[in-house]
C-alpha positions in Angstrom: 0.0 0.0 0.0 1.5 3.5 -0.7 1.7 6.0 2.3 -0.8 8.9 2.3 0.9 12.2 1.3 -2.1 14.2 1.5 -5.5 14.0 3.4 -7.7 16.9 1.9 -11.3 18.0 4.3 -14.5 20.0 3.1 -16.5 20.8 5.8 -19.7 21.5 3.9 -23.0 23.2 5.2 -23.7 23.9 1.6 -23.7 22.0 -1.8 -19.8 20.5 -2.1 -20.2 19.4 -5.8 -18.1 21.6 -7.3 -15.7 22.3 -4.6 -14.7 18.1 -5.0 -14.0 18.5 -8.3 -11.7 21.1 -8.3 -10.1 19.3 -5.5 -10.2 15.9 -6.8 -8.4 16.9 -9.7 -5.6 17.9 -8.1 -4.7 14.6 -5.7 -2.0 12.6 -6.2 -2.3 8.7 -6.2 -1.3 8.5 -2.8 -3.5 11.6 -1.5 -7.4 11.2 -0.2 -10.1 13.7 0.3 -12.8 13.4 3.0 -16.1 15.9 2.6 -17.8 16.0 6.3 -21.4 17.1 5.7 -22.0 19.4 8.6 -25.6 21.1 8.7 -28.9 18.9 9.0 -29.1 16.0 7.1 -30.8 14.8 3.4 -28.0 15.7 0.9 -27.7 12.1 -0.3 -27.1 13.8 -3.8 -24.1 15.2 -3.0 -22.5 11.9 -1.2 -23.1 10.1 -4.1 -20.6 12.3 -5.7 -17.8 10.1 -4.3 -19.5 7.0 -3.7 -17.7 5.3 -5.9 -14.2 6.9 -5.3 -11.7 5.0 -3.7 -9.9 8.3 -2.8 -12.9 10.1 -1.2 -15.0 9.7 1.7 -18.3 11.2 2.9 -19.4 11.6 6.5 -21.8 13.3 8.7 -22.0 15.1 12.0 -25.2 16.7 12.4 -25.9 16.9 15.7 -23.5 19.5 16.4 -22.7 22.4 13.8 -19.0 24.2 13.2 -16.3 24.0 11.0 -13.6 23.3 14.0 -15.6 20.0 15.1 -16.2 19.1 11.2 -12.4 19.2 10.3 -11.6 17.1 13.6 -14.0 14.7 12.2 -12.5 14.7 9.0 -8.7 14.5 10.3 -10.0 11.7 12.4 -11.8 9.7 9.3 -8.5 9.9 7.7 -7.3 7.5 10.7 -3.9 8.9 11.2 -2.4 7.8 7.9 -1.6 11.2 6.1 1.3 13.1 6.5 0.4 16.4 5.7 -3.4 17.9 6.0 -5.2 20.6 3.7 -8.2 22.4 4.5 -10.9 24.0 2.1 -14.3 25.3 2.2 -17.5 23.5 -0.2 -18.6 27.2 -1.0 -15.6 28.4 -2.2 -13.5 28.1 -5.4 -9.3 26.6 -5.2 -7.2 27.5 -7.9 -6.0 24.7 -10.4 -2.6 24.4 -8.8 -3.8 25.3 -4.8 -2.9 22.0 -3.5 0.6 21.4 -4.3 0.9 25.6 -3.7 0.0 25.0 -0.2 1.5 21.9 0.5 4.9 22.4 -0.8 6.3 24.0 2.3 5.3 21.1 4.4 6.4 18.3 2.1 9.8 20.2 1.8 10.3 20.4 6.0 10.4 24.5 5.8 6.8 25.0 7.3 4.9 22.9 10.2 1.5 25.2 8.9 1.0 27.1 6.4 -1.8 29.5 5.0 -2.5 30.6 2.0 -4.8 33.8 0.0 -8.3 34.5 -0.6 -9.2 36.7 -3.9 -12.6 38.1 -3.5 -14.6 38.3 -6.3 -16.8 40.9 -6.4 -18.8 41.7 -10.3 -16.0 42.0 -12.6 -13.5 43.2 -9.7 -11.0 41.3 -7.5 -8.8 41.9 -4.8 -6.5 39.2 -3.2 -6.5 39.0 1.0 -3.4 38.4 2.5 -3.9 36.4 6.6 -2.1 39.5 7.8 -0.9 40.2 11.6 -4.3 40.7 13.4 -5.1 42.9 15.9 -3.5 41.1 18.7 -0.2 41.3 16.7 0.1 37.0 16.1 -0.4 36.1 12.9 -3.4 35.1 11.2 -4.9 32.2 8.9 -7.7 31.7 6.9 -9.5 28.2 7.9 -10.8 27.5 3.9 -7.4 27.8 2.8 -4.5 26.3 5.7 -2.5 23.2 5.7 -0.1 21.2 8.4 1.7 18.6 8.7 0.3 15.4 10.5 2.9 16.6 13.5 1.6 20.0 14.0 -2.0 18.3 13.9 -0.8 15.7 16.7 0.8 19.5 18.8 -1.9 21.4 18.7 -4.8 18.7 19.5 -6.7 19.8 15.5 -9.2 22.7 15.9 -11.1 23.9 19.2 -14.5 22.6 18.4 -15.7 24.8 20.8 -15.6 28.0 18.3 -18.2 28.6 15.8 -16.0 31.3 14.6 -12.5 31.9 14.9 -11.5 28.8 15.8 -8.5 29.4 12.8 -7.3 32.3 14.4 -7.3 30.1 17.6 -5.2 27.5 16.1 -2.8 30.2 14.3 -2.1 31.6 18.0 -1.3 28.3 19.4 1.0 27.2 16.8 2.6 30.5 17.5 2.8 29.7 21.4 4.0 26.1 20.4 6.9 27.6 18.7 6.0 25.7 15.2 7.3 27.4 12.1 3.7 29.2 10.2 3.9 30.1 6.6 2.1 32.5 4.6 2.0 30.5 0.7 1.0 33.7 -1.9 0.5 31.1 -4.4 -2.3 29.1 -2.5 -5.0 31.0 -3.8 -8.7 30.6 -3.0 -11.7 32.4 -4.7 -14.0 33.8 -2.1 -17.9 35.5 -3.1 -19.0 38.4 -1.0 -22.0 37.2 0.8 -24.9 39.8 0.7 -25.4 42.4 3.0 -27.7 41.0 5.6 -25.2 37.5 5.7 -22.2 39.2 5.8 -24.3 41.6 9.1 -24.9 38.7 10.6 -20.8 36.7 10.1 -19.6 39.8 11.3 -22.0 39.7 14.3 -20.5 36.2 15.0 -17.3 36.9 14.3 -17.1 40.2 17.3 -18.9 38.0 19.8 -16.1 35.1 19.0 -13.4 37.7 19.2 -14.2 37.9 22.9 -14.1 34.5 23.5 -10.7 34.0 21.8 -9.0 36.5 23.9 -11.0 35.1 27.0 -9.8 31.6 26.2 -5.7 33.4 25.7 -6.1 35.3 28.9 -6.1 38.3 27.0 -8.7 41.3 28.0 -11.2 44.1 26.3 -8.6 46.7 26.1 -7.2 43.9 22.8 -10.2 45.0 20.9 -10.7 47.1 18.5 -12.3 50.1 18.3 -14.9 50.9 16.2 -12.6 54.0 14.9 -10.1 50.5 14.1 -12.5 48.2 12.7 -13.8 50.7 10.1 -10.2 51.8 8.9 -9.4 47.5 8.5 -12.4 47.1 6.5 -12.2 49.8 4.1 -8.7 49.2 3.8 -8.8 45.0 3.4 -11.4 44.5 0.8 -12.8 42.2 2.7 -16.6 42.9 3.1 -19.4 44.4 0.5 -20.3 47.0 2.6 -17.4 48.4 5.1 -19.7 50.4 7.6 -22.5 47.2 7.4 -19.5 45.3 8.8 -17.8 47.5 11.1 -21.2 47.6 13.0 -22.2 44.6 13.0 -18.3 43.3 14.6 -18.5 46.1 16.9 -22.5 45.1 18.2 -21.1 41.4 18.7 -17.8 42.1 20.3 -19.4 44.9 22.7 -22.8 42.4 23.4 -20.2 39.5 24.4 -18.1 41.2 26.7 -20.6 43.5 28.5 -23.1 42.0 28.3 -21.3 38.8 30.2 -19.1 40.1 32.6 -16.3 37.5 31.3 -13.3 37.1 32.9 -10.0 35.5 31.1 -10.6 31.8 30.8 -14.4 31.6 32.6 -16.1 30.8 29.4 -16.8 26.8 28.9 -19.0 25.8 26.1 -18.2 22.0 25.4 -14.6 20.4 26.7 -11.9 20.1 24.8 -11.6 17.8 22.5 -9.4 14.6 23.0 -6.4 14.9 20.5 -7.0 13.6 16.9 -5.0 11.1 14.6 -3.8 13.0 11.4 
């Protein structure tokens, strides 16, 4: 039997169709891609997509939503056989030569994780998102687009399934704290859609509130947030968003809500325990 090179996951909430084909096109012989539907169930079209691939997989976890807990569940369905892991979202579009992008650092030894770009496509316009130093000056990844090796994965215990958002930013801090080398790859690039106004309201909502509970979980306090002065500067200057002030509010509503409205302390929030390290 040849030894896995590559384990490639799709959490999907949405249709992963297309998403598997650009991927699938791009393994190797020795790589394997597992698609973990994660939103209520009935999307037996889409499994049989890969039914009869030898080199794909297709599970479920229903009963509890999040891309962290879905990419655990897809490292784990790999059984500890790959030795290096690649992450991509089923709504967004990888570039023809993404994979071996991304992965090239970790094959080569020069990277334990690596991250790559977003372009966002918005009508006949582009602009291409860098994971830049965040606010808390650590640098940042983007979860659709990240890869590791099957060491780091073993380190840093996979994802915090706990987060509904942020949970890559999470894992980018910990890598930091566990001193394992992270890459920025220019040439893993993924094509993002700006969602419309009222879904990009309601991510950024989740997104602020998340914030808090990042820094809670870091011991880190309020004064790490940003301001709304901040947060309006970033999002007319990143590209990121369809509607900068739409954005800016709706961060600054979630991250204010979750830490006044709480009263949270470093380290007092506990939504699920942590999970049990995974195999990669």
């Amino acid at each position: 039997m040849i030894p896995m090179r590559v384990g490639v996951v799709i959490p999907a909430a949405a249709c992963p169709c297309a998403q598997v084909e650009r991927v699938r096109c791009q393994l190797a012989a020795s790589d394997r891609l597992v698609v973990v539907w994660n939103a209520p169930p009935g999307r037996h079209d889409c499994a049989s997509l890969v039914a009869d691939d030898p080199s794909c997989s297709w599970v479920e976890t229903t009963t509890r939503l999040g891309s962290a807990l879905a990419r655990n569940v897809g490292v784990r369905t790999l059984g500890g056989a790959a030795r290096v892991l690649a992450f991509a979202d089923s709504d967004d579009r990888v570039t023809p030569s993404w994979l071996e992008s991304l992965i090239g650092p970790l094959l080569d030894g020069s990277a334990d994780v690596v991250g790559g770009v977003l372009r966002m496509q918005r009508a006949h316009q582009s602009t291409t998102i860098f994971p830049g130093v965040d606010y808390w000056h650590a640098q940042a990844l983007f979860g659709g687009n990240l890869g590791m090796t099957g060491n780091a994965w073993q380190i840093l215990s996979g994802f915090d399934s706990r987060f509904r958002c942020c949970e890559d930013t999470d894992l980018a801090w910990r890598a930091a704290e566990a001193e394992l080398r992270v890459e920025v790859v220019p040439a893993a690039v993924v094509e993002v859609d700006l969602p419309s106004i009222l879904v990009e309201f309601r991510q950024r909502l989740l997104w602020g509130r998340w914030a808090v509970h990042l820094l809670a979980e870091h011991g880190l306090g309020g004064t790490h947030l940003p301001s709304l002065r901040d947060l309006l500067a970033h999002k007319r200057s990143m590209g990121f968003c369809r509607r900068p002030c739409v954005a800016t509010i709706g961060q600054w509503v979630g991250q204010s809500s979750a830490w006044f409205g709480s009263g949270m302390q470093p380290g007092s929030w506990v939504l699920h325990q942590r999970e049990k390290p995974t195999t990669a």
